[in-house]
C-alpha positions in Angstrom: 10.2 11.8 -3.4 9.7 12.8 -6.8 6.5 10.9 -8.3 5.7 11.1 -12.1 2.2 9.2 -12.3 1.6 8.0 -16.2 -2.2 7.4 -17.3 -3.4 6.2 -20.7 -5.8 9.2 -20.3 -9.0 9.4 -18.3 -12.0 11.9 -18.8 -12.7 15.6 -16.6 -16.5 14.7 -15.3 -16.0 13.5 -11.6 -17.5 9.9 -12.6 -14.7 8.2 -14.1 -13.4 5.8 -11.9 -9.8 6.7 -13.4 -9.9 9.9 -12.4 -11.1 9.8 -9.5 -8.6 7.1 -8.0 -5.4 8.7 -9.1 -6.5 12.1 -8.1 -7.8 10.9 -4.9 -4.1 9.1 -4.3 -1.7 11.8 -5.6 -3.4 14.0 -2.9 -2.9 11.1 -0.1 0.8 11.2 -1.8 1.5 14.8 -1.5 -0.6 14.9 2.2 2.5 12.3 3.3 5.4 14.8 1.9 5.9 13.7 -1.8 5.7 16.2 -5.2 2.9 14.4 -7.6 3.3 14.9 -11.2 0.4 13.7 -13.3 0.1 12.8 -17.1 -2.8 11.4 -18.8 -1.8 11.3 -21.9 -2.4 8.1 -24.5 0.6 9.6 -27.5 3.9 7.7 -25.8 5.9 10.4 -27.4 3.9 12.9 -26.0 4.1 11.4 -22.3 8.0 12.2 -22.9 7.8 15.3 -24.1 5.7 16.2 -21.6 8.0 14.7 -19.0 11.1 16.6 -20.4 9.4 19.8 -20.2 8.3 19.2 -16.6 12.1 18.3 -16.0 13.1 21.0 -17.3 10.4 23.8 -16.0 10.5 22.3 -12.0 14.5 21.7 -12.5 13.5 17.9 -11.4 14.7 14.6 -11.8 11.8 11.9 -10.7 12.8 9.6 -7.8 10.1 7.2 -9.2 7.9 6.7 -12.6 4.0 4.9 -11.5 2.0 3.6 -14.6 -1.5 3.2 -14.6 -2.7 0.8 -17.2 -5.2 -1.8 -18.2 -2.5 -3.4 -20.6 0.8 -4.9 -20.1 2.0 -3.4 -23.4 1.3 0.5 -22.1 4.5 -0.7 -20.0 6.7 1.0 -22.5 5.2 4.3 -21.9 7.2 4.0 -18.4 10.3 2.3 -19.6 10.7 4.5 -22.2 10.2 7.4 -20.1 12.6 6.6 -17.7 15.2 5.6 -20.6 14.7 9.1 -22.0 13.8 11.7 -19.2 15.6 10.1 -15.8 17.5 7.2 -15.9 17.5 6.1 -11.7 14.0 6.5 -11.2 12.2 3.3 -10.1 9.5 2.2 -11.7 6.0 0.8 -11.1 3.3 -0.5 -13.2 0.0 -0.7 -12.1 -2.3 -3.2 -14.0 -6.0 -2.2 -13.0 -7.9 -4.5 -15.6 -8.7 -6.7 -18.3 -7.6 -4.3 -21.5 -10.4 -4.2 -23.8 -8.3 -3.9 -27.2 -6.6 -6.1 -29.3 -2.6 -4.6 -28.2 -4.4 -4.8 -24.2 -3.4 -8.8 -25.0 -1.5 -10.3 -21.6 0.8 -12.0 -24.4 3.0 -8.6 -23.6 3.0 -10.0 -20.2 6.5 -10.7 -20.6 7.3 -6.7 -21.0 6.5 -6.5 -17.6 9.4 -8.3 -16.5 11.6 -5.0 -17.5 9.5 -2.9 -14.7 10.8 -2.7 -11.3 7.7 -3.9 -9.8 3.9 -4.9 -10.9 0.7 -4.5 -9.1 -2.1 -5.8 -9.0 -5.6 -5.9 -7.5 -6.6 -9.4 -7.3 -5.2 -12.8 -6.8 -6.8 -14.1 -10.2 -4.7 -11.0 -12.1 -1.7 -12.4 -10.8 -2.6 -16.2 -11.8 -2.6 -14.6 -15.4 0.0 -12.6 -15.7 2.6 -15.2 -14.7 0.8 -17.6 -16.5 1.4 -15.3 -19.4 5.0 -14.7 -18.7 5.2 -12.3 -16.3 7.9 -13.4 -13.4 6.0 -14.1 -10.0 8.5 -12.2 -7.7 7.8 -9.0 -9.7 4.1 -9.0 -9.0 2.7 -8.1 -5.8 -0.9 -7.7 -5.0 -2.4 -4.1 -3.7 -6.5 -3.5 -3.6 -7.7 -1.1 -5.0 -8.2 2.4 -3.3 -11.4 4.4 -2.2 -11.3 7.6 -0.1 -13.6 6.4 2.7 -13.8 10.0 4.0 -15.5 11.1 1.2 -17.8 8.5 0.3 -19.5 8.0 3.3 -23.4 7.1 4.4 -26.0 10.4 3.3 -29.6 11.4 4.6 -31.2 10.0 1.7 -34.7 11.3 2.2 -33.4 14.5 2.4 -31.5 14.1 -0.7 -34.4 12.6 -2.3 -36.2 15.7 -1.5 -33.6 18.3 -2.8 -33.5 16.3 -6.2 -37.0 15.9 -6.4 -37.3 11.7 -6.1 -39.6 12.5 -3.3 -40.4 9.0 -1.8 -39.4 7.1 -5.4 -37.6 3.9 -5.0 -34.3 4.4 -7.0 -32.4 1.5 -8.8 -29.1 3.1 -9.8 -25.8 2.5 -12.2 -23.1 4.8 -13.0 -20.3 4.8 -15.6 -20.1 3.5 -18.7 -21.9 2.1 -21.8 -19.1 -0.2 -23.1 -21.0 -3.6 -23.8 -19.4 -5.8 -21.0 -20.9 -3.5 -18.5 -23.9 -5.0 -19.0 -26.6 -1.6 -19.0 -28.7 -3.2 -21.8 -29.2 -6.2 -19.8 -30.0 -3.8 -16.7 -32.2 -2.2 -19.0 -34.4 -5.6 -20.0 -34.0 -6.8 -15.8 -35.7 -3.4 -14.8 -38.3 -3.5 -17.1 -41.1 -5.3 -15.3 -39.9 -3.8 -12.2 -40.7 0.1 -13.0 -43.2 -0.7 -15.7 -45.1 -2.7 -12.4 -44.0 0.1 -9.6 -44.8 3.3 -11.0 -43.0 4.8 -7.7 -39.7 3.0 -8.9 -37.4 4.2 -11.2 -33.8 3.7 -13.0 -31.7 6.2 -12.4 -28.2 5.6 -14.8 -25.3 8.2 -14.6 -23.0 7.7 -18.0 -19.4 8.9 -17.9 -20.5 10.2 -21.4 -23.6 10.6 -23.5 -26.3 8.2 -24.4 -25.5 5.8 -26.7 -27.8 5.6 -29.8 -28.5 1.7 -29.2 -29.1 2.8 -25.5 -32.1 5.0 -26.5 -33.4 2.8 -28.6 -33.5 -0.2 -26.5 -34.6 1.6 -23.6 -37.7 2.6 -26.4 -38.5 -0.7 -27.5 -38.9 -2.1 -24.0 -41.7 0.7 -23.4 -40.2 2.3 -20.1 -38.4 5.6 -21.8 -40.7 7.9 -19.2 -39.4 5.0 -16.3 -35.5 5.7 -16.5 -33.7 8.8 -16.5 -30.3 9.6 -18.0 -28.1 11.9 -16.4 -25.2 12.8 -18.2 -24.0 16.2 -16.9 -21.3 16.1 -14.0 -22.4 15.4 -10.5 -21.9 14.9 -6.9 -21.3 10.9 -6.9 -21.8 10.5 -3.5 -24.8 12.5 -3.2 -26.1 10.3 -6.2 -25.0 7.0 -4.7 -27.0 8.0 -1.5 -30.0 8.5 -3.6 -29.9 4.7 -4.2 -32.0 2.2 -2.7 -30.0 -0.3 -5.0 -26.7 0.0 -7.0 -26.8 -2.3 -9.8 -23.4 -3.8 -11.7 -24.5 -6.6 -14.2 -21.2 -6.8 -15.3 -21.0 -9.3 -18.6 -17.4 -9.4 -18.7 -14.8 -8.2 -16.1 -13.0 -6.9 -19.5 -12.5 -3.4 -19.3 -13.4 -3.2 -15.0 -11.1 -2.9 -12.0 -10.6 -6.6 -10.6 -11.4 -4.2 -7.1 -14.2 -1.8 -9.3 -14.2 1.5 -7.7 -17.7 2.3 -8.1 -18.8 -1.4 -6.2 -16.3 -0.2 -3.5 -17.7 3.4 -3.2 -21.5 2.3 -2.8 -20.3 -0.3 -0.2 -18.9 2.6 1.8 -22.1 4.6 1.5 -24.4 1.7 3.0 -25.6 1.3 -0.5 -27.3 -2.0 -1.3 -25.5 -4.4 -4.0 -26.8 -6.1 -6.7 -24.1 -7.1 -8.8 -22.4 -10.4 -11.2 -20.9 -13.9 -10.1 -17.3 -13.5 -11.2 -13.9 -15.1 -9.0 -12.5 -11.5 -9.2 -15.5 -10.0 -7.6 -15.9 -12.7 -5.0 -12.1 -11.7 -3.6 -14.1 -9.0 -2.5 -17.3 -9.6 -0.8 -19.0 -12.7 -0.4 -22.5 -13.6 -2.5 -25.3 -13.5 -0.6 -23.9 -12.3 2.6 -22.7 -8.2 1.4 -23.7 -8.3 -1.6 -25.9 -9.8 -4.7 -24.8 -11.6 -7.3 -26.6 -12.9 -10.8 -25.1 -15.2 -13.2 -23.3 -12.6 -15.4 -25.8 -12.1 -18.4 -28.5 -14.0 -16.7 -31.4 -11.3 -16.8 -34.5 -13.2 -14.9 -31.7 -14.0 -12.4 -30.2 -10.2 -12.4 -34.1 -9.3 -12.0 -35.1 -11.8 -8.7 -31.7 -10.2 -7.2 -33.0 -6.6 -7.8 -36.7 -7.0 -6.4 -35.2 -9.0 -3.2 -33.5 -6.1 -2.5 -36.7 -3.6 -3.4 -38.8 -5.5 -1.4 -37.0 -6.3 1.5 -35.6 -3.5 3.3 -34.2 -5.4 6.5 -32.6 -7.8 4.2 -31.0 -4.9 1.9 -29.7 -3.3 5.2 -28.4 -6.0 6.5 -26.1 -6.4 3.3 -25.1 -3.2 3.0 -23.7 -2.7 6.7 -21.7 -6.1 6.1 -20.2 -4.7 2.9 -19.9 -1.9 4.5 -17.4 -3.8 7.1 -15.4 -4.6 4.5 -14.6 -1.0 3.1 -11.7 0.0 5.6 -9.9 -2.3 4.1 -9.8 -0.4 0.3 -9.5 2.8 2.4 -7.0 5.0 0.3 -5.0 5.7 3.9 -4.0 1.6 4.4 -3.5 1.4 0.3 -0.9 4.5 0.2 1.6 3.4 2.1 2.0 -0.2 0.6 3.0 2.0 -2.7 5.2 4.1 -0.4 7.1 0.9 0.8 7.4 -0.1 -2.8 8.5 3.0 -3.8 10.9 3.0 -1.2 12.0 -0.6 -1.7 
């Protein structure tokens, strides 16, 4: 088959959870037999014209059109599309999130009706989206992926010794700075804890640069010299291994994956979970058997959770290897084919 994958857009540094997901599964598509096409583009208009020319230049017609989205209104990139470029392609829209912006509304729920078929990640997306319109029979629900062969369980001494943590204890996040990810309230939860441990420190990978209001908070709370930023691009897994805790205070599940990659991806390194109490995330792993969870926004909560981790090792392992249990499951190999069937449906 023919496959023309639509994304609003994502960015080139190898931490974006976008990018990383649909690369990762056009290359389990192509690995099975199928021609991938991939636009990230947010201009509609451009998406066409960007599909006409590959039309044209390949001599193609696309067997099926795949949208990736975190709103039902981006819908009309792949109707349109197909309208426009090739009429008897199927079509497929993927709804990955909350949509942070005002047209992200699941009023446009409704649109969705015009695809062929919806997915989506969790049980509680589903609730919504045909409480918002959407018809039941055109939703079905498919986790979200993770390529298990490549995030996999590290040395970590050793890569604490080619990065230069040396024996530091490492409380990490990765991705980004948008409010309902909660970094300012990881910021106030770590403060005691490396300003107390001067052999712990937080380690934070942005998808982008420091935000100004980042800097400043992480001055006024006196423990600039206790976190380090890392904004360049890096090896992920490498970096998840460096971490004796992975830390997601999510405020609001606006804006994440119901199934978010990057709680996925530690859980298939071994990687200890601190994370927050929302339905979404407990379709996943359950709270205080794999993983941690805090009262979202709840920072002398989010901090208890991170020091019973620190300072209990057998505890922390004991979580991680039961997340870790659970990982096979999100493995990109069992995901693929339930879009193949669809595709083929």
């Amino acid at each position: 088959m023919n496959i023309l994958i639509l994304s609003h857009s994502f960015l080139h540094n190898g931490k974006e959870a976008t990018e990383i997901t649909i690369n990762s599964f056009a290359r389990e598509l192509e690995e099975k037999g199928h021609t991938v096409h991939i636009i990230p583009e947010k201009s509609i208009l451009k998406t066409i014209q960007k599909a006409r020319k590959l039309k044209k230049e390949k001599n193609i017609s696309f067997d099926v059109i795949h949208g990736f989205s975190a709103a039902p209104l981006l819908a009309t990139k792949v109707i349109l599309t197909k309208l426009l470029v090739s009429r008897k392609a199927r079509t497929v829209q993927t709804i990955k999130s909350y949509s942070k912006h005002f047209f992200g509304s699941l009023y446009f729920s409704p649109l969705l009706n015009l695809i062929d078929h919806v997915t989506v990640s969790t049980n509680q997306f589903k609730k919504k989206l045909v409480q918002c319109g959407c018809l039941n029979k055109k939703i079905q629900l498919i986790r979200s992926h993770i390529d298990t062969k490549k995030f996999v369980p590290l040395n970590q001494r050793e890569l604490k010794q080619k990065y230069g943590y040396g024996d530091k204890k490492i409380i990490f996040y990765y991705g980004s700075f948008y409010r309902t990810k909660g970094v300012p309230e990881l910021l106030k939860a770590s403060q005691r804890i490396v300003q107390g441990n001067p052999n712990t420190i937080l380690l934070i990978c942005p998808r982008h640069s420091v935000d100004q209001d980042i800097q400043e908070l992480t001055k006024s709370l006196n423990i600039t010299d206790r976190v380090k930023f890392v904004t360049e691009n890096v090896n992920i897994v490498e970096y998840l291994n460096l971490a004796d805790v992975l830390v997601l205070p999510y405020t609001s599940m606006i804006g994440t994956e119901g199934n978010p990659s990057c709680l996925i991806e530690a859980a298939a390194c071994k990687i200890p979970i601190v994370t927050s109490n929302f339905p979404e995330l407990r379709e996943i792993f359950t709270p205080e058997k794999e993983v941690l969870m805090a009262d979202p926004g709840n920072i002398q909560e989010l901090e208890q959770k991170i020091i019973e981790i620190l300072s209990n090792p057998l505890l922390a392992q004991k979580r991680a290897e039961q997340a870790f249990r659970k990982t096979k499951q999100f493995d990109i190999q069992k995901i693929t084919p339930e879009f193949i069937n669809i595709y083929s449906s």
